[in-house]
C-alpha positions in Angstrom: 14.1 -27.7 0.0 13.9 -23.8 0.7 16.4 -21.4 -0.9 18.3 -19.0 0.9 18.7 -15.4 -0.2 22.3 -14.8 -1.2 24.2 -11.7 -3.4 23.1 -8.4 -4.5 19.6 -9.4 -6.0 18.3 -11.3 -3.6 19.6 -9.9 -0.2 17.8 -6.9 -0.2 14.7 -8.6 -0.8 14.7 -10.8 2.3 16.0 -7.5 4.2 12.9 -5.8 3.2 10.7 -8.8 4.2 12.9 -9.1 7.5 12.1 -4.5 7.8 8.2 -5.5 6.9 8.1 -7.7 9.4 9.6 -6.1 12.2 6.4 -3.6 12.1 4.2 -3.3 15.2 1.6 -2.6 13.0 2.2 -4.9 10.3 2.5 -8.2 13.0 -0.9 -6.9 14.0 -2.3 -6.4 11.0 -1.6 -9.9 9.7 -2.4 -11.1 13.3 1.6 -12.5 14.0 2.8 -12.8 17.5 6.4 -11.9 16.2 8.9 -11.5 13.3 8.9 -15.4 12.4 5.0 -15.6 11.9 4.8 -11.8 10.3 7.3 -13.2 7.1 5.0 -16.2 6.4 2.5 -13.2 5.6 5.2 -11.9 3.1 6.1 -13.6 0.1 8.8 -13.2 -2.3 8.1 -12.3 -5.8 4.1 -13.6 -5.6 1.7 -16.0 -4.0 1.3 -19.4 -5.6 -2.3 -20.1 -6.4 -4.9 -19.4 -4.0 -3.3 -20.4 -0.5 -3.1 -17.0 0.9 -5.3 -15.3 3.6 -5.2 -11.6 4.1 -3.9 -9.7 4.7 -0.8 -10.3 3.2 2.3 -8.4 1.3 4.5 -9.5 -1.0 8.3 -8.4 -2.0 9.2 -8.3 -5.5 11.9 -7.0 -7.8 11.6 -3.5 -9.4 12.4 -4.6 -12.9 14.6 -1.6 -14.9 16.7 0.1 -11.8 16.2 -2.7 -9.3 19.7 -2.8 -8.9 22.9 -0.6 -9.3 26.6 -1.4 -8.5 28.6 1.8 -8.9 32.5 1.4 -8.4 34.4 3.7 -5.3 38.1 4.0 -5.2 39.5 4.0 -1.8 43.1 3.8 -2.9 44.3 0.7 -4.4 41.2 -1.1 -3.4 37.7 -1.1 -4.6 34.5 -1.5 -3.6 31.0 -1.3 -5.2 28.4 0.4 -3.3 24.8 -1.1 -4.2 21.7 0.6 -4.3 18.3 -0.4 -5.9 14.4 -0.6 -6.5 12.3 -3.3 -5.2 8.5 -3.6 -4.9 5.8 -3.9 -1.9 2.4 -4.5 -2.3 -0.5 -4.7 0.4 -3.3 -6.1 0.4 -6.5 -6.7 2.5 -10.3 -7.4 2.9 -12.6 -4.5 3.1 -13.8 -5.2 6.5 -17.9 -5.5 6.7 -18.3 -2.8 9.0 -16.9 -0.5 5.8 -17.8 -2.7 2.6 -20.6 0.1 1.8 -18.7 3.2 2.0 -15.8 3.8 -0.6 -14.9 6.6 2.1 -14.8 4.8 5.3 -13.2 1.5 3.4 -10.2 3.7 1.7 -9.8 5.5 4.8 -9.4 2.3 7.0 -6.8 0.7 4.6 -4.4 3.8 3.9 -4.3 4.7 7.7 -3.0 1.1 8.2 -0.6 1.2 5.2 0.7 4.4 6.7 1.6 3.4 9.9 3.2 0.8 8.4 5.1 3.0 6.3 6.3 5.7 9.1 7.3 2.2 11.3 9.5 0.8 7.8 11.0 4.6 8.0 11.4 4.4 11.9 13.9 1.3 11.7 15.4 2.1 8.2 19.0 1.4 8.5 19.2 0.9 12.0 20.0 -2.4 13.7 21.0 -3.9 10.5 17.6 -3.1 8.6 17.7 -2.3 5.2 19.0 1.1 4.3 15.5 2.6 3.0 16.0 5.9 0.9 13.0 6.8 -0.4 9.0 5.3 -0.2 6.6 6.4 -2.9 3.4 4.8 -4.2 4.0 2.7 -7.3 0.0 1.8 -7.5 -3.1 2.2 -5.7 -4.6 2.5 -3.6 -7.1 0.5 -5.3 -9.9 -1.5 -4.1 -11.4 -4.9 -6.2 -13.3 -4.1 -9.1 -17.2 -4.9 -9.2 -16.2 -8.2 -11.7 -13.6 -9.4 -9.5 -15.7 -9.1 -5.8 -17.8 -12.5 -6.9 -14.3 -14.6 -7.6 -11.2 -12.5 -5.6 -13.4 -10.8 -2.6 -13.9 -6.9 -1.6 -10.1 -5.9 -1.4 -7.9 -3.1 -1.1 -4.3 -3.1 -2.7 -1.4 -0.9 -2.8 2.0 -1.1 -4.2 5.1 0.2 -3.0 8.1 1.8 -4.7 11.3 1.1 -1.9 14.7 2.9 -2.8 17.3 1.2 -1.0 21.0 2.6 -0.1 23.5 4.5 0.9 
């Protein structure tokens, strides 16, 4: 049985996998002929075990600040306005061509993550998207350590900070 997202906490994660996913870049990135195939590239909160190809990103919560509900008057009624925190990380093979030149490998990686970035920003709170504030770089870039290329593979990660809002 699959669970829907539903409420404050889990809403905005499947709107940032539903953002994600709407990327040019990102569907051709993970090789996805639309928006359905680009989400099974994006998991909520991790990936279980080893069944994952990348590239791949997965959406997780923020921890301390991942959500806020702050009260607004509006005469007798009230309403909360909700903004939060939630995490994106990226990841992908060095490719061959680039596996011997920290450089070229770094360079190849970030110029993909960024594209994916400025398209995230181009769509923010448009069409229904998720109302994107604010992007910054939570960790990484980083590629695989030396001890982990024999078990995990030549990789780069990067995690994503997301501020969503209005």
């Amino acid at each position: 049985m699959t669970v829907s997202a539903t409420g404050p906490l889990s809403l905005p994660l499947e709107n940032l996998r539903t953002l994600l996913a709407n990327s040019a870049t990102f569907k051709t990135w993970v090789g996805a002929a639309d928006v359905t195939a680009a989400k099974d590239r994006i998991y909520l909160a991790g990936v279980a075990g080893t069944a994952y190809t990348r590239p791949y990103a997965v959406v997780m919560q923020a921890g301390a600040g991942g959500l806020e509900r702050v009260a607004e008057a509006d005469g007798a009624a009230k309403r909360f306005i909700a903004s939060g925190r939630l995490l994106l990380a990226l990841e992908d093979d060095v490719p061959s061509d680039y596996q011997s030149s920290y450089a070229d490998a770094e360079l190849d990686f970030t110029n993909t993550i960024g594209a994916i970035i400025s398209e995230m920003e181009a769509l923010a709170g448009t069409s229904g998207f998720l109302a994107v504030k604010h992007i910054a770089i939570h960790s990484g870039p980083a590629r695989s350590d030396a001890d982990e290329k024999s078990s995990t593979g030549d990789y780069y990660q990067i995690v994503l900070e997301v501020e969503w809002g209005i």
